[in-house]
C-alpha positions as CSV (number, residue, x, y, z in Angstrom):
1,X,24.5,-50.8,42.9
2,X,26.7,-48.3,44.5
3,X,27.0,-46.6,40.9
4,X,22.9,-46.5,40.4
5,X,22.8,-45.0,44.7
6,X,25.6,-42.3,43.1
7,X,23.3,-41.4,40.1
8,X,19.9,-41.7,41.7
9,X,21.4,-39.2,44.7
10,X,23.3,-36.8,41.9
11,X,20.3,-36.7,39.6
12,X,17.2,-37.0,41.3
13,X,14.1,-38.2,39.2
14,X,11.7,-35.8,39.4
15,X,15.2,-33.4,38.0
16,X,15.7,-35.6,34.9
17,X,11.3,-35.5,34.9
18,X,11.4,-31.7,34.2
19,X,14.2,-31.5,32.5
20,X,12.8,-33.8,29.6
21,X,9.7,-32.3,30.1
22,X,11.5,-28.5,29.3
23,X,13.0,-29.9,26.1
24,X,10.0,-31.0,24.8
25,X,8.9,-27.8,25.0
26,X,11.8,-26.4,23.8
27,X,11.2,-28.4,20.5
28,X,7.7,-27.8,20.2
29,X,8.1,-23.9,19.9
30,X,11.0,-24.4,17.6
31,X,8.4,-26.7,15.6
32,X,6.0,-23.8,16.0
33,X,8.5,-21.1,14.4
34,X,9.2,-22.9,12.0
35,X,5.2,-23.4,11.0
36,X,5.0,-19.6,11.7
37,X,7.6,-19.2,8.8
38,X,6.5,-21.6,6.2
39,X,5.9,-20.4,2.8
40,X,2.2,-19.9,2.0
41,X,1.1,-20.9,-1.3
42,X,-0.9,-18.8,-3.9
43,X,-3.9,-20.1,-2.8
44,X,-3.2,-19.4,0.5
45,X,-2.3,-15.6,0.4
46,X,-4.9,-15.0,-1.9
47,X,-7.4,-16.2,0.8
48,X,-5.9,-14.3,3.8
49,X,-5.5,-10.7,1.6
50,X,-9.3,-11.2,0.8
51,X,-9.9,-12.2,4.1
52,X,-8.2,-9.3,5.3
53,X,-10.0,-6.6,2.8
54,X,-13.5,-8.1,4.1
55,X,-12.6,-7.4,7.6
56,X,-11.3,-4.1,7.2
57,X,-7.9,-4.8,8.2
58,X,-5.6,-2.9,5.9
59,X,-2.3,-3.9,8.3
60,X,-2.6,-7.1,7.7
61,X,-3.7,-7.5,3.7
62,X,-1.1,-5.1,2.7
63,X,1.6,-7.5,4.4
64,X,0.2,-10.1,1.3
65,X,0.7,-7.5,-1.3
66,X,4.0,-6.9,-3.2
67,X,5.7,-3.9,-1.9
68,X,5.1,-1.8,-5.0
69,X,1.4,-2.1,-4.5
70,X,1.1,-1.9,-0.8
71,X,-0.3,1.5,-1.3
72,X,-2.9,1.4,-3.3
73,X,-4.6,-1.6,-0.8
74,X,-7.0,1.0,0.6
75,X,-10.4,0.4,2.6
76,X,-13.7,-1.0,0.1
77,X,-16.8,-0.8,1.7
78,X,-18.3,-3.0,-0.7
79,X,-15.7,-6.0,0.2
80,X,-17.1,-5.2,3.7
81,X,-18.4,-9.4,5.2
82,X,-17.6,-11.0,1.5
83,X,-16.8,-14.4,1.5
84,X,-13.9,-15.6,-0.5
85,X,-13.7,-19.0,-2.6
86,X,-10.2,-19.9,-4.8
87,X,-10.8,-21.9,-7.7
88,X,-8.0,-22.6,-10.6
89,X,-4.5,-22.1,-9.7
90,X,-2.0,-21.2,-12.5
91,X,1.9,-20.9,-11.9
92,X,4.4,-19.6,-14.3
93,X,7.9,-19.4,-12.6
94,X,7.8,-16.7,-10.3
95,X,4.0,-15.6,-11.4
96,X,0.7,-17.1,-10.3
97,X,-3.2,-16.3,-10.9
98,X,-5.6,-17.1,-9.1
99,X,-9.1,-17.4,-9.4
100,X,-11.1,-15.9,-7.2
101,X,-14.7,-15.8,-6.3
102,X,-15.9,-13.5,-3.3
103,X,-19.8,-13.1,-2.7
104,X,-20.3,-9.5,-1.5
105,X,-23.3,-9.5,1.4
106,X,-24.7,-5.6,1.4
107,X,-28.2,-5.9,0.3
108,X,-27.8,-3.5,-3.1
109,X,-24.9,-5.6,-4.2
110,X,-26.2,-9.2,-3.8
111,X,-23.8,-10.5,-6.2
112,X,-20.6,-12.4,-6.4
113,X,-17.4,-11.3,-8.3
114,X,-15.1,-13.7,-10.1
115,X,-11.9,-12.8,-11.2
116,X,-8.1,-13.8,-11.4
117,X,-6.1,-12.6,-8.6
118,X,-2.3,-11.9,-9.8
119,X,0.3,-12.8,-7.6
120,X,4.6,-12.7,-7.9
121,X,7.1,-14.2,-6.2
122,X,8.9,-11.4,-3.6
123,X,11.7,-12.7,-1.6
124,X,10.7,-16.2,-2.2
125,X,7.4,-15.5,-1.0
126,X,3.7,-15.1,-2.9
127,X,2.4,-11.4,-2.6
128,X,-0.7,-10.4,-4.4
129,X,0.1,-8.1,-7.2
130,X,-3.1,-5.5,-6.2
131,X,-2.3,-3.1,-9.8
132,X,-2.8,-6.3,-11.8
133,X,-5.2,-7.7,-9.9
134,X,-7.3,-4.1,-9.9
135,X,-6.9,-4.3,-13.9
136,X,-8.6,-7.4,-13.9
137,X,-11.2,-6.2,-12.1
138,X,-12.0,-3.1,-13.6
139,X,-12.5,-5.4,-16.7
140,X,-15.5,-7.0,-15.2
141,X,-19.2,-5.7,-16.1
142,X,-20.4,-5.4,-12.7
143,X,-16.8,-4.5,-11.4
144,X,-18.2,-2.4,-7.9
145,X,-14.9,-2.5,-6.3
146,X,-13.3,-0.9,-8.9
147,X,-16.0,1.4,-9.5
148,X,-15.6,2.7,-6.2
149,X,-12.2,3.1,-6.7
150,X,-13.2,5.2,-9.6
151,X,-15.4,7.7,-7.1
152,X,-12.7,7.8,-5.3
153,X,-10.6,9.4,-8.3
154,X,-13.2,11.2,-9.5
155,X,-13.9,13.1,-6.2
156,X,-10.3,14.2,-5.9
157,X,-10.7,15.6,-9.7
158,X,-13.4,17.4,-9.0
159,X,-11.6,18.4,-5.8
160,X,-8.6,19.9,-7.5
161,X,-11.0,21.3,-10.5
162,X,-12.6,23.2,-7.7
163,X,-9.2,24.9,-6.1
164,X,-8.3,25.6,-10.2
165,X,-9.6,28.8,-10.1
166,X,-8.1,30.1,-6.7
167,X,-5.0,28.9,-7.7
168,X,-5.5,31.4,-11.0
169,X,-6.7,34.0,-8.7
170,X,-3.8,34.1,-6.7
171,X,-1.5,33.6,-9.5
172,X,-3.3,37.0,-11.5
173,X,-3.0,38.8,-7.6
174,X,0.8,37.6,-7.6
175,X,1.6,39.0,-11.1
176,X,-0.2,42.3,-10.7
177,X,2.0,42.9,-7.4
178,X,4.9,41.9,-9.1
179,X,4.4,44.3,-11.7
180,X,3.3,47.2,-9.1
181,X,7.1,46.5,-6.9
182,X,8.7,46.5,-10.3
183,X,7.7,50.0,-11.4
184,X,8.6,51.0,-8.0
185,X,11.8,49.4,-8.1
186,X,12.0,51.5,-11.4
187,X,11.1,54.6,-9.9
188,X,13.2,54.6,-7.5
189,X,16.0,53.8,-9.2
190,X,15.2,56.4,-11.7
191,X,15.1,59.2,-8.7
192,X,18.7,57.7,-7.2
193,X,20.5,58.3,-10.8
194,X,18.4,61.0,-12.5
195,X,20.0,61.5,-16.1
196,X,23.1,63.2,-16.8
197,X,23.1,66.8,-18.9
198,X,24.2,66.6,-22.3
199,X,27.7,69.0,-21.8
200,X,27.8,71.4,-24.8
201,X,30.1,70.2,-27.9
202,X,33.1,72.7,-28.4
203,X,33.2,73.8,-31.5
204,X,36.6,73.2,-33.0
205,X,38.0,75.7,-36.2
């Protein structure tokens, strides 16, 4: 008895209440990390990077794509609200497709996409492969995301096809001034050191 008075006046209840109650807690963010950290599957980071293209937010689907594509994962209008659907899941090793159907809302489109979405293993983890994954859909006959990937290119060709001829412009202007501050140069170097008198030979008997 005078053990449990010694206990129950060391540690009072309501002590040892919150102190279980705070390890509890303690464990159940650790359980949330942990969640936070599990390895998504193919399926799975195929869905959010689609996800992520439909909403707009670039941040986020390039932290699904493999680093060497990260910068081609630019904004598509036409993705703009699409829904995404996986289908058959194929894994080879460290390589995975995909197949993925996304049903594009805007009114002129009206259509749904199907194609494989290409994936690799990166640090243990899947990331969409987007170069592959572009090839296969610029394979498709109604491919509009890759055909507006296409405007894109050929606007900066025309772009650059337009600045062509200034850049010849100013490359004629640079070699005609070049020439002019040559023959100066020449000039003046011909007035510095103006040629030397031929001395008269001697003639010898």
């Amino acid at each position: 008895m005078a053990t449990t008075k010694i206990l129950s006046t060391c540690f009072p209840y309501h002590h040892i209440k919150k102190s279980l109650t705070g390890l509890t807690g303690l464990l159940s963010l650790l359980l949330l990390l942990g969640g936070c950290q599990a390895v998504l599957t193919p399926e799975q980071v195929t869905t959010a990077f689609w996800e992520a293209m439909a909403e707009g937010n670039l941040d986020s689907a390039r932290k699904y794509a493999t680093q060497e594509t990260q910068h081609l994962v630019t904004k598509q209008q036409n993705l703009q609200d699409a829904t995404v659907k996986t289908g058959t899941i194929f894994i080879d090793g460290s390589n995975a497709t995909v197949t993925t159907v996304m049903t594009l809302k805007k009114p002129e489109s009206n259509k749904g996409l199907s194609f494989d979405t290409v994936l690799l293993k990166e640090n243990d983890l899947w990331k969409v492969d987007y170069q592959r994954t572009l090839n296969n859909l610029s394979n498709l006959p109604f491919g509009d995301i890759f055909k507006s990937l296409q405007a894109i290119g050929e606007t900066i060709n025309k772009e650059l096809e337009q600045q062509i001829p200034l850049f010849e412009k100013q490359i004629k202007s640079f070699s005609e001034e070049l020439i002019r501050q040559l023959d100066e140069f020449r000039r003046q170097l011909e007035k510095a050191a103006p040629p030397e008198k031929q001395k008269p030979h001697s003639n010898t008997i």
